[in-house]
ROKOLMAR-602881 format. One record per residue (C-alpha): residue number from 1; residue in one letter; z, y, x. Coordinates in nm, 2 decimals. Layout:
<recs>
<rec pos="NUM" code="a" w="Z" v="Y" u="X"/>
...
</recs>
This chain:
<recs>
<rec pos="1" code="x" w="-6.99" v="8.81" u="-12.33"/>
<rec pos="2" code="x" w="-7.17" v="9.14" u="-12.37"/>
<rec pos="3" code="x" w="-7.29" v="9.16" u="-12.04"/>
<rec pos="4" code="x" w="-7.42" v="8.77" u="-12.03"/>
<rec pos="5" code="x" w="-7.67" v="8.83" u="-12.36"/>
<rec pos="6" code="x" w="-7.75" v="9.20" u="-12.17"/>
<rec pos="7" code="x" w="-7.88" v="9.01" u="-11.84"/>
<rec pos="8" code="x" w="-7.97" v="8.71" u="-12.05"/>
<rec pos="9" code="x" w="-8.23" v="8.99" u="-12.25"/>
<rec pos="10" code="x" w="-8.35" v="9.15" u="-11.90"/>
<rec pos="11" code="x" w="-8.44" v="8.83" u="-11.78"/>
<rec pos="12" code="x" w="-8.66" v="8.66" u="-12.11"/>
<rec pos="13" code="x" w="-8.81" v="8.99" u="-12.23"/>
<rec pos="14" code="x" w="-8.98" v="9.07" u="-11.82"/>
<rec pos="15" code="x" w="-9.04" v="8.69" u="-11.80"/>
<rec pos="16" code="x" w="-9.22" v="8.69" u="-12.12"/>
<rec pos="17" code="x" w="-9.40" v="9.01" u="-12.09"/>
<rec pos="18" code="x" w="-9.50" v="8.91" u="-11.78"/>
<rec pos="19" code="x" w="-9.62" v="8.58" u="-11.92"/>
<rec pos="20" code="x" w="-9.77" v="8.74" u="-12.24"/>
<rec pos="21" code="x" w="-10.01" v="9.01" u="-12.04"/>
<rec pos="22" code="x" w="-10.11" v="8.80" u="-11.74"/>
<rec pos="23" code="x" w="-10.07" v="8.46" u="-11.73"/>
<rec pos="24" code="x" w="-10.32" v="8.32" u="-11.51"/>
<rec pos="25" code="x" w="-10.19" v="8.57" u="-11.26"/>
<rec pos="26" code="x" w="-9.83" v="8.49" u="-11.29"/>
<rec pos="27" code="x" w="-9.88" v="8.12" u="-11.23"/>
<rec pos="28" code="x" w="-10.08" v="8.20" u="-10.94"/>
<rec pos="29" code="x" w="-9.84" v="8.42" u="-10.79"/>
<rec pos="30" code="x" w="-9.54" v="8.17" u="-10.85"/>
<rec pos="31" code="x" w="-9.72" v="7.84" u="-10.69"/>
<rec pos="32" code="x" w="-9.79" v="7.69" u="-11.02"/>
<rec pos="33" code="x" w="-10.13" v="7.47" u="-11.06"/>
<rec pos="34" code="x" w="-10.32" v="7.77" u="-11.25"/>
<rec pos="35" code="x" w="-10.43" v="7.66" u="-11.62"/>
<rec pos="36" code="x" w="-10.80" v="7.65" u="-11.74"/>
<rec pos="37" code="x" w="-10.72" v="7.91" u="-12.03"/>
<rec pos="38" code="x" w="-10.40" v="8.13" u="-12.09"/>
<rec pos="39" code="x" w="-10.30" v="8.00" u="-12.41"/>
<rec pos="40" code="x" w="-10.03" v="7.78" u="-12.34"/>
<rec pos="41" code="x" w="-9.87" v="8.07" u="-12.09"/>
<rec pos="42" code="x" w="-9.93" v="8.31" u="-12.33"/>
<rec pos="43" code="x" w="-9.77" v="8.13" u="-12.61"/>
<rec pos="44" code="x" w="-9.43" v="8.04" u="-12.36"/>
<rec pos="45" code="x" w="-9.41" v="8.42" u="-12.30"/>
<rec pos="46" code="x" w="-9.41" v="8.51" u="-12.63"/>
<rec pos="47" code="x" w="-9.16" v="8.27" u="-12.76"/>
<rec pos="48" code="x" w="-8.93" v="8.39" u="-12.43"/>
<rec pos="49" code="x" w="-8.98" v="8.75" u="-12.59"/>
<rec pos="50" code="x" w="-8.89" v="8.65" u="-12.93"/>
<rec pos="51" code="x" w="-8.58" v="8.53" u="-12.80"/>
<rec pos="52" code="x" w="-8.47" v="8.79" u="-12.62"/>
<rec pos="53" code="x" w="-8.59" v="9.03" u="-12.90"/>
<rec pos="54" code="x" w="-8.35" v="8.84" u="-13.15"/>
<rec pos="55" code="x" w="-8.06" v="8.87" u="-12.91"/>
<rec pos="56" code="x" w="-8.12" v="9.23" u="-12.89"/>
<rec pos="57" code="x" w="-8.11" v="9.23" u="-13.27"/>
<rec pos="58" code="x" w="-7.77" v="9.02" u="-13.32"/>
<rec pos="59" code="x" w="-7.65" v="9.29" u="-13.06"/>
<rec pos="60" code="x" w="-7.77" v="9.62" u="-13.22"/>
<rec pos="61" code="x" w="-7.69" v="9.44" u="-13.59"/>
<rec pos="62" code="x" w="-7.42" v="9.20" u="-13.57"/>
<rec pos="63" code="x" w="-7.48" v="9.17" u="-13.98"/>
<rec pos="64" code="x" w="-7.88" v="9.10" u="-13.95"/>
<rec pos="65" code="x" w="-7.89" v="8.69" u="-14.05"/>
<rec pos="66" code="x" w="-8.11" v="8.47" u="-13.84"/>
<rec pos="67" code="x" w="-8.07" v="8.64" u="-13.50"/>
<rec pos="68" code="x" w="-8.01" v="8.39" u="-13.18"/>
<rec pos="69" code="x" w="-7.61" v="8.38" u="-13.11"/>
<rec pos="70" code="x" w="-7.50" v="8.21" u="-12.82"/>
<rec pos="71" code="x" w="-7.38" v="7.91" u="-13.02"/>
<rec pos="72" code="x" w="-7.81" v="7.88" u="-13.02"/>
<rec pos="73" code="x" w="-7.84" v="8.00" u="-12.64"/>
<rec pos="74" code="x" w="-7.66" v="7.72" u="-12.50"/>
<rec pos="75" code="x" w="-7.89" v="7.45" u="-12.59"/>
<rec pos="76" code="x" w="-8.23" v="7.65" u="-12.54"/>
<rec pos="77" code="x" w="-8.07" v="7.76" u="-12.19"/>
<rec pos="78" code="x" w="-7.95" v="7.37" u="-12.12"/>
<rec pos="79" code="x" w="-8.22" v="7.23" u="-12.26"/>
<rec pos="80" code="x" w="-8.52" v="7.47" u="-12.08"/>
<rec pos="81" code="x" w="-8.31" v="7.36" u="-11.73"/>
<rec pos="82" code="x" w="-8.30" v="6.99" u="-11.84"/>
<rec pos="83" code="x" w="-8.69" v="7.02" u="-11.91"/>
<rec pos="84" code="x" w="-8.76" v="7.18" u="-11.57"/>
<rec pos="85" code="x" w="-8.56" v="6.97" u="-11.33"/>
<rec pos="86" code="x" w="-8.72" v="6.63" u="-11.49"/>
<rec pos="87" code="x" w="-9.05" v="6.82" u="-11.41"/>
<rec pos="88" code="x" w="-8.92" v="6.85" u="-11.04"/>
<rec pos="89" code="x" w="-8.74" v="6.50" u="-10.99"/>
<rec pos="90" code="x" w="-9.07" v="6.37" u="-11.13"/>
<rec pos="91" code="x" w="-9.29" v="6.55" u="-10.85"/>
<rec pos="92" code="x" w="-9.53" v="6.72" u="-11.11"/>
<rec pos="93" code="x" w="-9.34" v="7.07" u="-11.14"/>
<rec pos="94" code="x" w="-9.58" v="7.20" u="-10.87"/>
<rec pos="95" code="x" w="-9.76" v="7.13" u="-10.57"/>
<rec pos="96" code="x" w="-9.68" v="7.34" u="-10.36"/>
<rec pos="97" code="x" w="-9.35" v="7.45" u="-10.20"/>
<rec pos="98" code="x" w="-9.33" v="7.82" u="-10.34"/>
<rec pos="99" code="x" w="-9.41" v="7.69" u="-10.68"/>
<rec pos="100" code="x" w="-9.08" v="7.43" u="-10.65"/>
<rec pos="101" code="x" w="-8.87" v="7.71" u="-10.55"/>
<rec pos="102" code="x" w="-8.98" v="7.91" u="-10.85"/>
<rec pos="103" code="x" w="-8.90" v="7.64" u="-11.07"/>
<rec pos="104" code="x" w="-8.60" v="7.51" u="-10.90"/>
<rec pos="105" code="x" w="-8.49" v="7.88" u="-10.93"/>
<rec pos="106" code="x" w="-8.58" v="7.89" u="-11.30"/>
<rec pos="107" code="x" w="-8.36" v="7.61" u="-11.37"/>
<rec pos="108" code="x" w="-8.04" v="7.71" u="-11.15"/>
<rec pos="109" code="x" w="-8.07" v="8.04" u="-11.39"/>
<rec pos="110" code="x" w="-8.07" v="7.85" u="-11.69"/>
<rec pos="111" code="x" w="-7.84" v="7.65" u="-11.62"/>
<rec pos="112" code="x" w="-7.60" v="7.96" u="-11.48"/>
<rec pos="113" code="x" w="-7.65" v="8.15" u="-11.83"/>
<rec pos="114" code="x" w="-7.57" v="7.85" u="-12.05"/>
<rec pos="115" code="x" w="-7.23" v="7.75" u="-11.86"/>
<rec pos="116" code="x" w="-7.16" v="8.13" u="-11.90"/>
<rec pos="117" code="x" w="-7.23" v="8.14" u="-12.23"/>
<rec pos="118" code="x" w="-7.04" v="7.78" u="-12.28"/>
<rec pos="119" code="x" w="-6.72" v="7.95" u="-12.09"/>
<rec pos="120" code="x" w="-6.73" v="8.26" u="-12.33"/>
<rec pos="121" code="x" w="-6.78" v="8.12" u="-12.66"/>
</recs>
């Protein structure tokens, strides 16, 4: 289980770095239709950090209260994939084919993480 919350930290923490520092770039480089302003990009990334920072802490400090277990993983993880799949059935995840991938991608790793977690609890 470990290992999962490990990968499950690599993943959110460069994800949302990489949304927090530059996120105009970041959409452009995934296919995504790049936003007028940052803010909403910016404000995903740092809630993706703040996840992964409070699974770090339930890690390091399995007696700190309010960290993220993976009772509370499962259903951001399932819930994330749900959210970018409709986007993709619906046609308005991207326009073009790189930026489906990406998403389609996103949501296969979600989905992966929150079975995992859901097989280990």
């Amino acid at each position: 289980m470990e290992r999962i919350l490990w990968a499950e930290i690599a993943i959110k923490s460069t994800l949302g770095l990489i949304l927090l520092l530059a996120p105009l770039l970041a959409s452009s480089l995934a296919g995504i239709q790049r936003p007028n302003t940052g803010f909403w990009p910016r404000l995903t990334g740092a809630l993706t950090l703040a996840v992964a920072v409070s699974i770090w802490i339930g890690l390091h400090f399995p007696d700190a209260r309010g960290s993220i277990g993976p009772a509370a993983l499962v259903p951001i993880n399932l819930i994330s994939a749900t959210t970018l799949l409709t986007t993709l059935v619906l046609g308005a995840a991207a326009e073009t084919r790189r930026g489906k991938l990406v998403v389609a991608a996103g949501a296969v790793v979600l989905l992966a993480l929150g079975f995992l977690e859901i097989a280990h609890i």
